[in-house]
C-alpha positions in Angstrom: 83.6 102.8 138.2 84.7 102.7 134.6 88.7 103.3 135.9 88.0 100.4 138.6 86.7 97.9 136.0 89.9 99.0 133.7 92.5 98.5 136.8 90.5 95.0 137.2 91.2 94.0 133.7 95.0 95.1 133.7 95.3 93.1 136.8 93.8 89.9 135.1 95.5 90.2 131.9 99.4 90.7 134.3 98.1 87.6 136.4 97.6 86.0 132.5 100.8 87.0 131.2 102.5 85.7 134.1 101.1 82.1 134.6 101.8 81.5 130.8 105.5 83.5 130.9 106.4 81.2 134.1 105.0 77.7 132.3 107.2 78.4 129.0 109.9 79.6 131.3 110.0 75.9 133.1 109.5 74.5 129.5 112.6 76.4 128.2 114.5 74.8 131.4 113.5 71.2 130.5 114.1 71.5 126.8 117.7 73.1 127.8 118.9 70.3 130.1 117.0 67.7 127.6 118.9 68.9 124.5 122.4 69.0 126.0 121.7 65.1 128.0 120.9 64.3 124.1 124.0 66.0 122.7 126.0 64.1 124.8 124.2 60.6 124.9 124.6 60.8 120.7 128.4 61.9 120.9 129.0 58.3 122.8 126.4 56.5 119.9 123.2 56.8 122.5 124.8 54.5 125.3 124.5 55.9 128.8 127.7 53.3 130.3 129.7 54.2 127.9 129.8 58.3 128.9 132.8 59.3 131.2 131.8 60.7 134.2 133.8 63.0 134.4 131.5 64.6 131.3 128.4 63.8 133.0 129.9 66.1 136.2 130.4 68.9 133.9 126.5 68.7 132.6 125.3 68.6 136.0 127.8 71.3 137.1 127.0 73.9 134.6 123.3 73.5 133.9 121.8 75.1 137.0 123.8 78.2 136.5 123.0 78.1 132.8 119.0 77.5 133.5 119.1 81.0 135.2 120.9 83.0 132.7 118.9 81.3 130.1 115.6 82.8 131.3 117.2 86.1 131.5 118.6 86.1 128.4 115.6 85.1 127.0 113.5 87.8 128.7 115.7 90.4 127.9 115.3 89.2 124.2 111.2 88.9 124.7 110.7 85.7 124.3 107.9 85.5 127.2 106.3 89.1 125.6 105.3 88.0 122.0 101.9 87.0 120.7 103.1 83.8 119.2 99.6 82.7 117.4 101.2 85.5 115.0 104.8 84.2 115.4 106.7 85.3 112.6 109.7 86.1 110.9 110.9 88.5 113.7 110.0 86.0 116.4 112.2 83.6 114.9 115.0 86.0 114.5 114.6 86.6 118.7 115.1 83.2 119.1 117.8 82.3 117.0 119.8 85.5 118.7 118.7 84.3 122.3 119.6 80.9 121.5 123.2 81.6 120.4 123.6 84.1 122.9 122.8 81.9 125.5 125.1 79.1 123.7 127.9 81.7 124.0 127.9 82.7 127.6 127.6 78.3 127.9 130.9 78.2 126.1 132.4 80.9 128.6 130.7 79.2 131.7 132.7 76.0 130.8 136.1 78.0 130.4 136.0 80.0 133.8 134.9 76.9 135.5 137.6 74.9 133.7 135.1 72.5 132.7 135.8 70.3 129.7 133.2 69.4 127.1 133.3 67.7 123.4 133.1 70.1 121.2 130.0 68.1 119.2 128.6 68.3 122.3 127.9 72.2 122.4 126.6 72.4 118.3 124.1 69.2 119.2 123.0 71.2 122.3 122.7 74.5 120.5 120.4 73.1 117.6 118.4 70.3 119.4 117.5 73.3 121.9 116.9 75.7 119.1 114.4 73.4 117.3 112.3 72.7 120.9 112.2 76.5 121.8 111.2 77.0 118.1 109.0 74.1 118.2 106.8 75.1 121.2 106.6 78.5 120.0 105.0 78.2 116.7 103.1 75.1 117.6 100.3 77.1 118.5 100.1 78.9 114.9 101.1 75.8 112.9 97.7 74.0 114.9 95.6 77.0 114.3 96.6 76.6 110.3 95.7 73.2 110.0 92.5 74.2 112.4 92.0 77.1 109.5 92.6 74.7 106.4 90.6 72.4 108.0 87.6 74.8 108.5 88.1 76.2 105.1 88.0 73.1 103.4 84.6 73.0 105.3 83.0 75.9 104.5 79.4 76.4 104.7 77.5 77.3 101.6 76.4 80.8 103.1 80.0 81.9 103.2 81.4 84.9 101.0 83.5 83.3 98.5 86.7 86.1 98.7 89.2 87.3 95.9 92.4 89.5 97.0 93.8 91.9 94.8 97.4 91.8 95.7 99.8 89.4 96.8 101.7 92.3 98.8 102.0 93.5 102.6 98.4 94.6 102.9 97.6 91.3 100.7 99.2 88.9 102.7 97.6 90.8 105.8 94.0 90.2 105.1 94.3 86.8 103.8 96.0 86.2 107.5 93.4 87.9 109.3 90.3 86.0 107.1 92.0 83.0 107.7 92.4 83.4 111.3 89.4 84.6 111.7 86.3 82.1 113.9 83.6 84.6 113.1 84.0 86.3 109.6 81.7 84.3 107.1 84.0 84.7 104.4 86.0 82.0 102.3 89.5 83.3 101.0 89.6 81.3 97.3 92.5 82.9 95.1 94.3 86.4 95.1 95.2 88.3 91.9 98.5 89.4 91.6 100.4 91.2 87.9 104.0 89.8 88.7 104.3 86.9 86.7 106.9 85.0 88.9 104.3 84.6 91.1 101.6 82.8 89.4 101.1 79.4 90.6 102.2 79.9 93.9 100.6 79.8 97.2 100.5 82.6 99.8 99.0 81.0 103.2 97.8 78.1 101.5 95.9 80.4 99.2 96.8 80.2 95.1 98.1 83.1 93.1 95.9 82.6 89.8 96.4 85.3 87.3 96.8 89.0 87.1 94.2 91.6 86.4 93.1 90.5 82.8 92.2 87.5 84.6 89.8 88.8 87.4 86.4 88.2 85.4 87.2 84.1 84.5 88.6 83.4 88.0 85.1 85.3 89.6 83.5 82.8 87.5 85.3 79.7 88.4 85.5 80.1 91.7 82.4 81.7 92.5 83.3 84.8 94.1 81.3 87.2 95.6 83.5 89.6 97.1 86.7 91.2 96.2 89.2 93.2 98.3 91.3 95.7 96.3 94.7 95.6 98.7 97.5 97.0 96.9 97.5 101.0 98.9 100.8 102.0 97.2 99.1 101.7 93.1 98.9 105.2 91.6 95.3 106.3 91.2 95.3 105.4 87.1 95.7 101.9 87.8 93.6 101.2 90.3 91.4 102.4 88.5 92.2 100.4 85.7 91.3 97.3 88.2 88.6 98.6 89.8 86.8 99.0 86.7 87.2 95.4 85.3 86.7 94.1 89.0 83.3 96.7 89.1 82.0 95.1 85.3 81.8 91.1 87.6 79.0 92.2 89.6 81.2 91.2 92.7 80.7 93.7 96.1 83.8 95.4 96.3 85.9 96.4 99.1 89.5 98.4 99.6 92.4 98.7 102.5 92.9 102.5 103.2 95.5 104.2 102.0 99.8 103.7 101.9 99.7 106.2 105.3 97.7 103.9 107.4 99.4 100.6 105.9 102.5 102.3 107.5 100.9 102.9 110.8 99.9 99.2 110.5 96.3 99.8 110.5 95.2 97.7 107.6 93.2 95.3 109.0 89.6 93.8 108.0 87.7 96.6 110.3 89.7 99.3 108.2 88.3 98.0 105.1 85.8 100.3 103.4 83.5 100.0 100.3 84.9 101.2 96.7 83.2 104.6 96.2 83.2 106.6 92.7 86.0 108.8 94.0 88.7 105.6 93.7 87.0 105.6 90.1 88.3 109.3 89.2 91.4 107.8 88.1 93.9 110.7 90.1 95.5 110.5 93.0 94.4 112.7 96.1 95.6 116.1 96.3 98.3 116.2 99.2 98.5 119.7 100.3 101.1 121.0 103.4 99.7 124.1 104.8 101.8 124.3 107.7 102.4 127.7 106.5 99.2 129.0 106.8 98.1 126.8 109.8 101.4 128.6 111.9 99.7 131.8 110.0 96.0 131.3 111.3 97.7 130.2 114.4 96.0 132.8 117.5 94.1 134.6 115.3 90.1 135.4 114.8 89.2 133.6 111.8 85.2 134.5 110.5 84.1 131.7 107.7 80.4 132.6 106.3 78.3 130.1 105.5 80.5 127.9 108.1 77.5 125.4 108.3 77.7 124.0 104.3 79.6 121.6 102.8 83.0 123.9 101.9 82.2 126.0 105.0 82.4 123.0 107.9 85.3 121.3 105.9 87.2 125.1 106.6 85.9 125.0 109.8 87.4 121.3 110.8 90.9 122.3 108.9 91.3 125.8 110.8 89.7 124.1 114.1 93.3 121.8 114.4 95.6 125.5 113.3 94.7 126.6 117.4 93.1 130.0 116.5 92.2 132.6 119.1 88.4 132.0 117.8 86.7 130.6 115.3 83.4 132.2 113.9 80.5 130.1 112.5 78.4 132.4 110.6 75.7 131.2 108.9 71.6 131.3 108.5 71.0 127.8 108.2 70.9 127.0 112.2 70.7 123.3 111.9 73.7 123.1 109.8 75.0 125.8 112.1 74.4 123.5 115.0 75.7 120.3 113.5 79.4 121.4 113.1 79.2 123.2 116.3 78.4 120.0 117.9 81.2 118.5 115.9 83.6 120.5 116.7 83.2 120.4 120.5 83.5 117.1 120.3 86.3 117.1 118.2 88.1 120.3 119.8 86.8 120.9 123.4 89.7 123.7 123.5 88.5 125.7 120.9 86.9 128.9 121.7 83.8 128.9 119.2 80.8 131.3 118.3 78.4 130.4 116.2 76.2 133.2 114.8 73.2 132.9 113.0 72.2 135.2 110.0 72.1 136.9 106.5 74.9 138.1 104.7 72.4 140.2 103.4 71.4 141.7 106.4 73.9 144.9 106.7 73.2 146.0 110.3 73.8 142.1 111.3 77.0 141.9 109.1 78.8 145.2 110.6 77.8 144.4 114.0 79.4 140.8 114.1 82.9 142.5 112.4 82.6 145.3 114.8 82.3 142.9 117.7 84.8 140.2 116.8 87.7 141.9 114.6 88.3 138.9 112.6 92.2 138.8 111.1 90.9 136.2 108.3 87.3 135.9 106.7 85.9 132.6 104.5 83.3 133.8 103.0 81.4 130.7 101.6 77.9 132.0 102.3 76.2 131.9 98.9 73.0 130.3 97.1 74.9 127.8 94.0 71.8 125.7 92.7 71.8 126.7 88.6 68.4 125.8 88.0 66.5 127.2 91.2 68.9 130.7 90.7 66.8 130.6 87.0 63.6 130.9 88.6 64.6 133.3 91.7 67.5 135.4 90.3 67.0 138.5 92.2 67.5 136.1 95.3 71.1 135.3 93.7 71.9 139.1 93.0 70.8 139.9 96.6 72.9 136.9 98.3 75.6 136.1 96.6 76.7 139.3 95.0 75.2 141.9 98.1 76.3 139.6 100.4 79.2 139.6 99.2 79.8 143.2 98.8 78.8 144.0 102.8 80.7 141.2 104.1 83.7 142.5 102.1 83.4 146.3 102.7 82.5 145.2 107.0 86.0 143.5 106.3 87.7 146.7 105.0 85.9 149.1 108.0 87.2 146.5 110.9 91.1 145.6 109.6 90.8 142.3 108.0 93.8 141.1 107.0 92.4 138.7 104.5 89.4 138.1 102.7 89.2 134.9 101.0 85.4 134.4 98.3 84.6 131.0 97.6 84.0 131.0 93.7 83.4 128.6 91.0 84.1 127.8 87.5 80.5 128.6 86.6 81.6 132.2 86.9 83.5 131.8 83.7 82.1 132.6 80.5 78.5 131.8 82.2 75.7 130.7 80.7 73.4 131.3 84.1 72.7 133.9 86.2 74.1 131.8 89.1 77.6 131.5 87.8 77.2 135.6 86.1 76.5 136.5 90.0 79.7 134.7 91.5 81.9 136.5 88.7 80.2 139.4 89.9 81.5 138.3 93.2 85.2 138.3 91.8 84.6 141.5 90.3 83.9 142.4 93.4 86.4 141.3 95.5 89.3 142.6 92.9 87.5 146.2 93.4 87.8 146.1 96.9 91.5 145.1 96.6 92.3 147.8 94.8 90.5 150.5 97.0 92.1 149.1 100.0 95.3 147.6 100.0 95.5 146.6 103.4 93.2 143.9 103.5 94.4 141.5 101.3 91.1 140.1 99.0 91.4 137.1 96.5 89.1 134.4 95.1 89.2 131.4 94.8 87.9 129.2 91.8 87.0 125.7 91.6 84.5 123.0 90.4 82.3 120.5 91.6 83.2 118.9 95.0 82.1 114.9 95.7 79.5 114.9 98.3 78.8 118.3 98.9 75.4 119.2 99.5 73.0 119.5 96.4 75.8 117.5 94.1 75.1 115.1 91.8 76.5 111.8 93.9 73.9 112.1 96.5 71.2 112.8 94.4 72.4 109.6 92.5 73.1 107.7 95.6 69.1 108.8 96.2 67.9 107.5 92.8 69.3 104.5 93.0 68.2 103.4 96.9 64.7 104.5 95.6 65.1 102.2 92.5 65.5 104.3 90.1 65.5 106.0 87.6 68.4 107.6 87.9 68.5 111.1 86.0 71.3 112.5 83.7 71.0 115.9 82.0 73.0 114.7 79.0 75.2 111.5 77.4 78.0 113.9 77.3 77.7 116.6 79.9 81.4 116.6 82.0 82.3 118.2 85.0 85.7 118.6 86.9 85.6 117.1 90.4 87.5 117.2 93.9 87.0 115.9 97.0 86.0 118.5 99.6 88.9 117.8 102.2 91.1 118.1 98.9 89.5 121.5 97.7 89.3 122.9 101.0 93.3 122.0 101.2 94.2 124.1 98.4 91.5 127.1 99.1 94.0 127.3 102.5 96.9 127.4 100.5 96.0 129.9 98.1 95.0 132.2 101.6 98.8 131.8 102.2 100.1 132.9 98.4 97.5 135.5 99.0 98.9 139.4 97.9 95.4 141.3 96.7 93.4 141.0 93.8 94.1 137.6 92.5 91.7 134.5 91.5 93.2 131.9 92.5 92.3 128.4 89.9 92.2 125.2 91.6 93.8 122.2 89.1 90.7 120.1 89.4 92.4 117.8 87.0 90.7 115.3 84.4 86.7 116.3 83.4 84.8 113.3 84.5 81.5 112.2 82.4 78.7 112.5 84.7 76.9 109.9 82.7 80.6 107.8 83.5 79.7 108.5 86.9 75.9 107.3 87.1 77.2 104.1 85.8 79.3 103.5 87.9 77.2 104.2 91.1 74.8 101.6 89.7 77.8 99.0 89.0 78.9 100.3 92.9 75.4 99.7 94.3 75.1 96.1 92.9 73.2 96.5 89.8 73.4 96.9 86.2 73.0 100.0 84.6 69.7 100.1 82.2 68.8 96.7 83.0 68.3 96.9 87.3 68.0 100.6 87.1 67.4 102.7 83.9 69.1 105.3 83.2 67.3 108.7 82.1 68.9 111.8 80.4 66.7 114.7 81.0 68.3 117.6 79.0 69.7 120.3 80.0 68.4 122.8 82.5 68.3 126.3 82.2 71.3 128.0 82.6 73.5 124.5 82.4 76.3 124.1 80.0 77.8 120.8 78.5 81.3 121.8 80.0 82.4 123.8 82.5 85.8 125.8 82.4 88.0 127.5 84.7 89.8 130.1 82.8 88.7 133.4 80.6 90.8 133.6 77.6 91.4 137.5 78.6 92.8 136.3 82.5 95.9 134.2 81.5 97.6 132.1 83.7 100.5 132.3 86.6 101.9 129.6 88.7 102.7 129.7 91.9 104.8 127.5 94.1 101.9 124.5 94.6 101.5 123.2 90.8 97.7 122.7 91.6 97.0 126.5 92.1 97.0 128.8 88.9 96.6 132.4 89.4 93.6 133.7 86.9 95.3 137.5 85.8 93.0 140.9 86.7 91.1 142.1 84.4 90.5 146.0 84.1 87.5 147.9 85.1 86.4 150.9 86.2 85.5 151.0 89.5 83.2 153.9 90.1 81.5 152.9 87.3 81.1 149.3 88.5 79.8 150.8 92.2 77.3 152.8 90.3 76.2 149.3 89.1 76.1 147.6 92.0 73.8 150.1 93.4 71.2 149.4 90.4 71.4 145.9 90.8 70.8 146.3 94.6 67.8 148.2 93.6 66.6 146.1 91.1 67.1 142.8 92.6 64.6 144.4 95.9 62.3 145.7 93.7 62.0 142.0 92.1 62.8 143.1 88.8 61.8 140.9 85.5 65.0 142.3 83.6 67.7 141.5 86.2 69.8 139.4 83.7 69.5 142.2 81.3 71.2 144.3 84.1 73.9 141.7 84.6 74.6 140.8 81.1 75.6 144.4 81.0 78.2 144.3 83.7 79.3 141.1 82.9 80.1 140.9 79.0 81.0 137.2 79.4 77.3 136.4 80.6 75.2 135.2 77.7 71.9 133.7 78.9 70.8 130.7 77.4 67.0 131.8 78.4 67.0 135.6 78.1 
């Protein structure tokens, strides 16, 4: 039914394209033989006795035969295939080429028919037809401008008054589309450009007013309650710069997507999207190639753990499009479980997926899934990260993140593994809880199992916070501030390095691919953000004023939490690699046997729910140094 209804429209919209090709056709015809009856009534001062008839033969002669190859010239240039309520530029430059064509092959029909014309008569013909092909053409956009002027002039007091950043492509763009536009409540009053030589002037009948310094007086003066950032090609430092004088007037604020999709010619109005906090970080996105390791993943079993969490279904969507043999979802959390499952069907019918649920912690459960499925890669992600809930429960964090850790990696090392990849964080340095002391256990971990077997190739990786991700601080924020507030900050001055989880999970690929055993792998997260920055800004975001619509409330620290996080020991050093934004952290020495004796005790301990657990770690971990002990 749904194919039938589509044939039905194609049919109508041919039938349409037909009636109006054929009536501009005949319009072309009438201007043609119009124009050149014109060119040669004013050669002979617009008296019809006074032309010699011999000239008047040769029109009639040669304009049936030019009629016909005129319509073929000009279909073969598209001048019956163009949307011409968005005539443009390119449109004109058709006609103009179709026009002179057409004048030329007139020329040669006159010489091989031996017909004699004033020469005056061919350049009147050629622009009197020019300017009525041109004319009929745009006539439809030049009545819908004054149709749009007309209407904006008229505007309705519950229209958006609108302010454009940007007087470029994208710029230009929008105000077209709002302009055009019958059912978009929305007024465009100025546009904000920094080149000076454009001040003053108009784009679609729209002023130029100032440059950035001038966005908070021109808000005022013309009322605006909207503005569109629409300059994709500014580095991320300066639109940031805008953003945040444009975020200080109050205004709702909106942005084109970025320079790839202006390319593709997708900016429109439905592609515009609200300003979030990441286009406050002041960076530009991580672009990351990992053809590499896609061709490398390519038909083979990949295993991520934890496959239903926030880093976990971002690995998941980025492997999913590399076409591997089979992708595992391994995870306890079956609703999370469910919901990438569900996405990725949709998004990769192909794909041949399992999703398991289940513990890391649960040995039996571990060694049966790598016994069944020989995974070539493993992701393990799978770990509890909350600081403050891992200070109440941390036997729970020994027993999951570290044991789990430890099965998953030695199930990898019984069943061939080529690589093992542990998702770490910069809590693991230096900690000052016994979350981030269990994940450098993890690393420990994972660099002891390197060295006891060489042929599965285990590294870390080691990064901070990620926007978004489950438990963060943006949607608890977000939360706070739907709620009306308050909206809670540990500290004025607590920072935190951030990344996008598409961008982290980019460069936890990549450093898979530089992968040779025994490395932690540092993610450049780049500038520290203030969280408190960051509330702030949310609130600004949101439509409200920070401790005036919604207070904000700093809290103190939590157990375990430190003012700064870092992502470097002093004793590791640092190593480049070929992508600038990965660092290589260097091994520290240990003894191993000693540190599986360890283990052991803290296996023990942590199932026996023992009160001196930190004790225990702080012991195996010399950088750990409890806050709480």
């Amino acid at each position: 039914m749904g194919e039938k209804k589509k044939r039905n429209r194609l049919v109508r919209y041919d039938r349409v394209w037909l009636v109006r090709a054929l009536v501009l056709a005949f319009l072309d015809v009438c201007f043609l033989w119009v124009s050149y009856f014109c060119a040669l009534w004013m050669r002979f001062d617009f008296v019809y006795s006074s032309i010699p008839k011999e000239y008047l033969r040769g029109y009639i002669l040669t304009l049936p035969i030019l009629s016909i190859l005129m319509v073929l010239i000009f279909y073969f240039c598209r001048l019956y295939h163009s949307i011409w309520r968005f005539a443009s530029i390119s449109e004109l430059g058709k006609i103009i080429q179709a026009v002179l064509a057409l004048e030329l092959v007139y020329i040669l029909e006159n010489i091989l028919l031996q017909v004699r014309m004033p020469l005056s008569y061919y350049f009147a013909g050629f622009v009197l037809h020019f300017l009525l092909v041109t004319g009929v053409r745009f006539s439809y956009r030049f009545l819908r401008f004054w149709n749009n002027a007309s209407r904006q002039r008229s505007i309705s007091e519950e229209d958006i008054q609108v302010m454009i950043i940007g007087a470029g492509q994208a710029g230009c763009t929008l105000v077209r589309e709002l302009l055009n536009s019958t059912h978009l409540k929305a007024k465009v009053c100025c546009i904000i450009d920094d080149n000076p030589n454009i001040k003053g002037k108009y784009l679609e009948g729209v002023p130029v007013v100032g440059n950035r310094y001038d966005i908070p007086n021109m808000v005022k003066k013309y009322q605006i309650g909207r503005i569109i950032f629409a300059i994709p090609t500014l580095d991320a430092k300066q639109k940031k710069d805008i953003l945040t004088i444009c975020r200080d007037t109050g205004c709702e604020l909106q942005t084109v997507p970025g320079i790839y999709q202006l390319v593709k010619g997708e900016v429109s109005i439905s592609t515009l999207r609200k300003v979030d906090v990441q286009d406050l970080l002041g960076r530009d996105a991580v672009k990351v190639n990992n053809e590499e390791i896609f061709a490398d993943i390519r038909g083979k079993v990949v295993l991520v753990s934890g496959g239903g969490g926030s880093i976990g279904s971002e690995l998941c969507r980025q492997i999913a499009k590399s076409h591997p043999q089979q992708l595992i979802i391994f995870d306890i959390y079956e609703n999370n479980a469910y919901e990438i499952q569900q996405e990725l069907w949709r998004s990769h019918p192909e794909l041949n997926l399992v999703t398991l649920i289940g513990s890391v912690r649960n040995t039996s459960r571990v060694n049966s899934i790598f016994a069944t499925y020989k995974p070539d890669y493993v992701f393990h992600a799978a770990a509890h990260k909350h600081v403050p809930l891992m200070e109440d429960s941390p036997n729970e964090a020994i027993k999951n993140n570290v044991m789990g850790t430890y099965k998953m990696a030695a199930a990898a090392a019984r069943n061939g593994v080529k690589r093992f990849l542990l998702i770490s964080t910069d809590k693991a340095v230096n900690p000052t809880n016994i979350m981030g002391a269990s994940k450098r256990l993890c690393e420990m971990v994972v660099q002891m199992m390197s060295r006891l077997y060489p042929t599965t190739k285990y590294v870390a990786v080691r990064f901070g916070n990620v926007l978004g991700s489950n438990g963060s601080v943006i949607p608890l924020f977000k939360k706070q501030i739907a709620e009306g507030g308050p909206v809670t900050v540990t500290d004025p001055n607590i920072i935190r390095y951030f990344m996008t989880i598409p961008e982290a999970v980019s460069l936890v690929l990549q450093a898979a691919y530089y992968a040779k055993g025994g490395e932690i792998f540092i993610l450049d997260m780049g500038e520290p953000v203030r969280i408190d920055d960051m509330a702030r800004n949310l609130i600004r975001l949101s439509g409200y004023t920070p401790d005036v619509d919604i207070k904000i409330e700093y809290t103190g620290l939590r157990p375990g939490e430190k003012l700064f996080e870092e992502l470097l020991m002093a004793e590791e050093g640092m190593q480049e690699t070929a992508n600038k934004l990965i660092h290589i952290g260097k091994p520290i020495e240990m003894d191993d046997l000693w540190f599986r004796e360890k283990l052991k005790e803290l296996d023990q301990a942590s199932y026996q729910e023992s009160r001196n657990i930190k004790e225990l770690v702080a012991e195996i971990v010399p950088t750990y140094h409890p806050m709480n002990k």
